[in-house]
N, C-alpha and C positions, 0 to 999 in steps of 0.2 A: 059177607061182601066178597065180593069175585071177580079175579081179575088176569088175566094172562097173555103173557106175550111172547112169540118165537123172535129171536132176534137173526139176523141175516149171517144163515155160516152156523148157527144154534139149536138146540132143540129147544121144546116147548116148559116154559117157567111159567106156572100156576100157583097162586097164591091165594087163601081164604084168609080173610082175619074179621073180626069185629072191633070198631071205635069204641074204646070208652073213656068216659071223660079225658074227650079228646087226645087220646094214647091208640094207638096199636097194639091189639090186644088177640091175645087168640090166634095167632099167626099160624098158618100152616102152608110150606112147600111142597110142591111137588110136580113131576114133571115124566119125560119122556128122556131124561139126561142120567149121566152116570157120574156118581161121586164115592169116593175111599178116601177116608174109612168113614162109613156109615156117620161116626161122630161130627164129620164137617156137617151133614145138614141141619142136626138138632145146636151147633154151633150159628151156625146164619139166623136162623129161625131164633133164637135169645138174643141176637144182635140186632134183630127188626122190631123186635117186642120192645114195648114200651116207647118207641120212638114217637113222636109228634107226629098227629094224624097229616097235617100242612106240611110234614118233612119234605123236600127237595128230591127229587131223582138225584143229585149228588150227593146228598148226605145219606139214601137210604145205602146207595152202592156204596160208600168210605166206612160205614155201620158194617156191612157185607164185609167188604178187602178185608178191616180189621180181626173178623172172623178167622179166615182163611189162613193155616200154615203153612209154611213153605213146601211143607211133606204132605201136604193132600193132594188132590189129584180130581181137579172137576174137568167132565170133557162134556160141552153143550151146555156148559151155563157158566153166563159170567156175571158180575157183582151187578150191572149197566142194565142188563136183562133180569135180574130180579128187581132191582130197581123200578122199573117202566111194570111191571107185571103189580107191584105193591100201590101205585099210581094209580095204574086202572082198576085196582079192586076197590080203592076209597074213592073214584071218581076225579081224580083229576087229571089224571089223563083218558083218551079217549080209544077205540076202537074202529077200526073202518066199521063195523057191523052196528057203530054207534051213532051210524051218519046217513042221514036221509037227502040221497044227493039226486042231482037231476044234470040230466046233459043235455049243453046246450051247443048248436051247431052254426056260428056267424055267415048270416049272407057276406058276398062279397065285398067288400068294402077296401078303400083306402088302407094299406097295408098298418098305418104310422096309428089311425081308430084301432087295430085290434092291438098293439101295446097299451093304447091309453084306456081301453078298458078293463087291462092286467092292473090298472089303479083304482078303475072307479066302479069295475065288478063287485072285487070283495069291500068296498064301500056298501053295496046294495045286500051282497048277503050278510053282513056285518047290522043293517038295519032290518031285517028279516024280507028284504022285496025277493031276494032269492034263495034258493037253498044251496049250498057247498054244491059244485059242479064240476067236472068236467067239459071241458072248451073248444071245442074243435076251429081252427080259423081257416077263413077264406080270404083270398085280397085280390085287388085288380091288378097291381101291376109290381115290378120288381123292385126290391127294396135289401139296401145293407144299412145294418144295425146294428148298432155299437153297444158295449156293454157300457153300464154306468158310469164308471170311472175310466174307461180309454182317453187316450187323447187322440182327438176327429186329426190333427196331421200326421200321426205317428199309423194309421189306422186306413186312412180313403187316401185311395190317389182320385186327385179331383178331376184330372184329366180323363180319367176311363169313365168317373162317374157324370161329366158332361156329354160323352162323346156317345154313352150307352142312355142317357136319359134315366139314372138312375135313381130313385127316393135315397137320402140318406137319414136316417132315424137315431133316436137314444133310446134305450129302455130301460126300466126301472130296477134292473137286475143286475148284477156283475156279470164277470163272464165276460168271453170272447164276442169277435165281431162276425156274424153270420153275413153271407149271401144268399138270398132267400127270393124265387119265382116264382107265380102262380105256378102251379099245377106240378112242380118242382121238390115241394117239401111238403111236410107233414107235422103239423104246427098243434101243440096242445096244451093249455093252461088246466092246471088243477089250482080252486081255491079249496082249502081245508082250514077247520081250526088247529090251530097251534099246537093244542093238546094233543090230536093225532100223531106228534109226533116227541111229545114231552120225555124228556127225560134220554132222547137223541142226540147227537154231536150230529153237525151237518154231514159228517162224512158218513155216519150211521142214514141218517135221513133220506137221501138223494136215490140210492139202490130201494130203500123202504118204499118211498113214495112212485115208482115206475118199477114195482115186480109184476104187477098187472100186465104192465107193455113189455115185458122182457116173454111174458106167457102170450100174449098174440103176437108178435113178432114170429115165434113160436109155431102160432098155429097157423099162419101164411110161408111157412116155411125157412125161416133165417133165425139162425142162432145164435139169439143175442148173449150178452152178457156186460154187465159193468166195470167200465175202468176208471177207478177214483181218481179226482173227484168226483167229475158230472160229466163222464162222455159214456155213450152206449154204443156198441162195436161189433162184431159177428169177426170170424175166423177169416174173413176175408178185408177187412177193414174199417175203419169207424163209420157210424152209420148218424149218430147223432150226437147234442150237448146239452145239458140240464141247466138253468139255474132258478133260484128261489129268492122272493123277501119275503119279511115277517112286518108285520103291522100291529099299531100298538093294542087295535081291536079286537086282537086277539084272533086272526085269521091272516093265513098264508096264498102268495101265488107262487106255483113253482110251473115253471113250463119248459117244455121241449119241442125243440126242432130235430125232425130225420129228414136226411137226405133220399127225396124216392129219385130224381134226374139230378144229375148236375151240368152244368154249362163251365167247365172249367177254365178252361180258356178268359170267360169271360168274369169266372170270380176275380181271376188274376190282373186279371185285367185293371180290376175300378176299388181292389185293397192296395194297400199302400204297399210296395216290392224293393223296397231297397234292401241291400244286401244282407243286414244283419234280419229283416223281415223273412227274408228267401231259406236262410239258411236256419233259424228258430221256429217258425213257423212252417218251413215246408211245405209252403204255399204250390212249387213248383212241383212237388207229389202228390198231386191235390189228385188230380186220376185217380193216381196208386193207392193213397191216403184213403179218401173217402171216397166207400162201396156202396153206393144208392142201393134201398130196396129194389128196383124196378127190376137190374140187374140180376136179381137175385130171386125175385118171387115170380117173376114176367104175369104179376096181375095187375090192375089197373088201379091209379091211386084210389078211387075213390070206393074202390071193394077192401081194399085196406081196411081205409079209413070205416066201413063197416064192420068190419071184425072187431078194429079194437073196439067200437059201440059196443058190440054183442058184448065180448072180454068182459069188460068194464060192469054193463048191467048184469049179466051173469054173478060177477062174485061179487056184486054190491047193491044191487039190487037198484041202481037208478033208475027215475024215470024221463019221461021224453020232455023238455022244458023248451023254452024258445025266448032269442033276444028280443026284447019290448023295443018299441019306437022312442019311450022315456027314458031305455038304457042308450039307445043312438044320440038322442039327445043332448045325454049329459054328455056322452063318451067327445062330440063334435066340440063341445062347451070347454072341456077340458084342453082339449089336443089345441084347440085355436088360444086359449090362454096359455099354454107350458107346449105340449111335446111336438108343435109345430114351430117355435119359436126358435132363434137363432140363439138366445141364454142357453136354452136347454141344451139346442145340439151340439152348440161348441161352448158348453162351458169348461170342459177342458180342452183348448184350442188346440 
């Protein structure tokens, strides 16, 4: 059994072993990393032996620490990274390479359907109607969107948001409150299983799941890079903000918005500005703050929006999939029960 994983910042932890009766058995490391004195590895390796095949990513890595003395000296590999590597060689965690994904590209639609499909998506790949994908969103018209837990008055001025006609939304996600326009931003849902990212802490997680978009960012020319927790930035200024949930199905939505235009003025406008807002949020460097790709690449969103397709099928090999009329369906059924409703949007007033 085989299993291996590079973690972010690491080199590569490969690990063999055989189950037997139910034990980790036969364990062997190795990697692309450097460790003194040679005895710390065959140390790790007696610490994973004989552990429970079901061991935890946190029990295989505290099995790992315990190894470890204070006088050795590992550079590219940590306890968290053999960990996720012993995971994927008994199969329970997973591999991008282990996932047969397809991408899918939403017609236009009602901005507040493409969050409630961030619900009822991984519902459908969860029953097998889809397979793990990538999500590209369209919408018709402008929409701010609040994270899970905001409070809607601490959050919208409702004056700008009357006066500009703007959608106001919740989404199923933590995380801050975006301003979000047609043709404006660049909106993408990843569902994956859970396991893709086992034996992760969120903050490990977030950089894992958008290396891909860090690499076509890349190849339209802007140089990204991640600032923990969930924002993505270039040298010039932030560019976009991540967030994620987990479901008990055992599959995730994590998605992200990048800024290609902004209307700042008009962000400031229809978010809440009172003074302790202005001065933490830095709403009013919102120019300065946030560096649109457009700015930056002068190509057009929607040749972007092609690359990262290319990106994405390149190192994963998706194929081309399409929303069903059954997923508009449910998605309209849902939004008219919950994320159109005023519980949802102001239930924290």
């Amino acid at each position: 059994m085989h299993g291996e994983y590079k973690e972010l910042g690491q080199k590569m932890a490969i690990v063999d072993l055989d189950v037997v009766d139910n034990k980790l058995a036969n364990v062997r490391l190795s990697g692309d990393f450097f460790i003194e004195p040679d005895s710390a590895l065959w140390r790790i390796t007696e610490a994973i032996e004989g552990l429970e095949a079901d061991a935890s990513a946190e029990d295989i890595a505290q099995a790992v620490e315990a190894a470890v003395l204070p006088t050795d000296n590992l550079f590219g590999l940590s306890p968290r990274g053999v960990a996720v590597a012993v995971r994927r060689a008994v199969g329970h965690a997973l591999a991008w390479e282990d996932i047969d994904f397809e991408i899918l590209h939403t017609p236009v639609i009602h901005p507040v359907l493409n969050m409630t499909m961030d619900e009822t998506l991984p519902e459908a790949v969860a029953r097998g109607e889809h397979k793990p994908f990538l999500r590209i969103w369209e919408w018709d018209r402008p929409l701010v969107v609040m994270g899970s837990y905001q409070s809607y008055s601490n959050e919208i001025n409702q004056d700008g948001v009357d006066r500009h006609g703007i959608t106001v939304g919740r989404r199923i996600t933590g995380g801050g409150t975006m301003f979000m326009e047609p043709g404006n931003c660049i909106t993408y849902s990843l569902v994956v299983p859970t396991a893709l990212v086992d034996g992760m802490s969120f903050l490990e997680s977030y950089p894992f799941l958008d290396a891909w978009v860090i690499e076509a960012l890349a190849r339209v020319g802007v140089k990204a890079h991640y600032v923990p927790l969930n924002d993505i930035a270039s040298d010039r200024g932030k560019i976009g903000g991540a967030a994620q949930k987990h479901f008990a199905t055992g599959y995730m939505v994590h998605h992200v918005t990048l800024a290609y235009d902004i209307d700042a003025d008009k962000m400031m406008d229809v978010l809440n500005m009172g003074s302790a807002g202005k001065k933490n949020r830095g709403h009013r460097s919102a120019n300065k703050r946030v560096d649109p790709m457009k700015s930056q690449t002068g190509m057009a969103r929607d040749a972007i929006i092609e690359v990262f397709k290319d990106v994405f099928t390149q190192k994963y090999g998706a194929s081309r999939g399409e929303i069903t009329a059954e997923d508009l369906r449910v998605a309209k059924e849902r939004y008219e029960a919950k994320f159109s409703t005023p519980e949802w949007i102001h239930r924290l007033p």
